[in-house]
C-alpha positions in Angstrom: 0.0 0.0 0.0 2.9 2.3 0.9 4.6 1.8 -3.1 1.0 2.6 -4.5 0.7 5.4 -2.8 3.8 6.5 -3.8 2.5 6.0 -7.5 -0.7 8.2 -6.6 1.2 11.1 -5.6 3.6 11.1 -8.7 -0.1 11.1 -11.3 -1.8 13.8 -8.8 1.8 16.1 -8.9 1.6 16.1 -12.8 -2.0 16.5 -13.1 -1.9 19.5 -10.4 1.1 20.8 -12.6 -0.8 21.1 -15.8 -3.9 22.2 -13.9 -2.2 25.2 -12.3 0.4 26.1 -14.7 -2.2 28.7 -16.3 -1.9 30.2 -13.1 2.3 30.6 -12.8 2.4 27.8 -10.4 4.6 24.7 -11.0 4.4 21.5 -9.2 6.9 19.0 -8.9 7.2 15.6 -6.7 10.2 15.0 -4.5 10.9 11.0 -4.3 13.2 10.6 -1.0 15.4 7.1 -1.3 16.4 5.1 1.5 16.4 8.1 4.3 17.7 8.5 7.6 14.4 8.9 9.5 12.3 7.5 12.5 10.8 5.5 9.9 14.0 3.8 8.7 15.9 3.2 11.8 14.9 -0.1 12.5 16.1 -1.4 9.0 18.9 0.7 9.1 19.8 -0.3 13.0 19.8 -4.3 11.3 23.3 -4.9 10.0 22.6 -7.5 7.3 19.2 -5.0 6.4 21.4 -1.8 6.2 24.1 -3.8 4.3 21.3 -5.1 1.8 20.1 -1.7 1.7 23.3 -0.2 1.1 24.9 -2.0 -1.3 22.0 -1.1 -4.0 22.7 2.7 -3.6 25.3 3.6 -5.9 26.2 6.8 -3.5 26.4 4.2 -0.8 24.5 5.8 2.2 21.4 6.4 3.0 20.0 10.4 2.4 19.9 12.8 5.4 16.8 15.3 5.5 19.9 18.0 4.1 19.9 15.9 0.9 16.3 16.0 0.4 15.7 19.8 1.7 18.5 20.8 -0.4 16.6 19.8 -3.6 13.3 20.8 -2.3 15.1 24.5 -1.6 16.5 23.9 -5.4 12.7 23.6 -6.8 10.9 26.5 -4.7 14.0 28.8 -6.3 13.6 31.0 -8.8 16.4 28.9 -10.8 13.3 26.0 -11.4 10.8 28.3 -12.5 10.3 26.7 -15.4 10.4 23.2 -14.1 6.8 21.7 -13.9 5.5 17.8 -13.9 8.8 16.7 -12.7 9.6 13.5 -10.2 12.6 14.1 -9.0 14.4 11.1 -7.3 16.8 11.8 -4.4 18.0 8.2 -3.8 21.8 8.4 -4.5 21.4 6.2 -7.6 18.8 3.7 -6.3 16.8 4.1 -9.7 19.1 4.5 -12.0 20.5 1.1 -10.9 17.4 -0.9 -12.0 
């Protein structure tokens, strides 16, 4: 149920970014990785779970919330003004490894 939710948020970003581009607004979905977070600690507490996890991120550690605000700051900048529809995966290669 989490992944699908997951899914639902990425349709509802691009159909909210057509939808209120008329109006100058751009929205764009932020897809945290493996994170350092209350919700992560127990697999990343789990040696053999946080060397599993580990191993398929190419960067080879999990994000921080400085990773992921850093982007976030990045998209509510003037500099993405014209970036609208976008997923944007901050996940230290996790996708782009298959």
């Amino acid at each position: 149920a989490y992944a699908a939710s997951k899914g639902g948020v990425l349709l509802l970003g691009r159909a909210l970014a057509v939808d209120w581009a008329p109006h100058g607004i751009t929205v764009n979905v932020v897809g945290p990785g493996v994170t350092d977070t209350p919700m992560s600690a127990r697999s990343l507490a789990d040696p053999d779970r946080r060397d599993a996890l580990l191993a398929r991120i190419p960067l080879g550690r999990p994000a921080d919330a400085a990773d992921v605000a850093g982007v976030i700051a990045f998209l509510v900048s003037p500099q993405a003004a014209y970036m609208t529809g976008a997923f944007v995966a901050v996940d230290g290669g996790w996708l782009a490894r298959g």
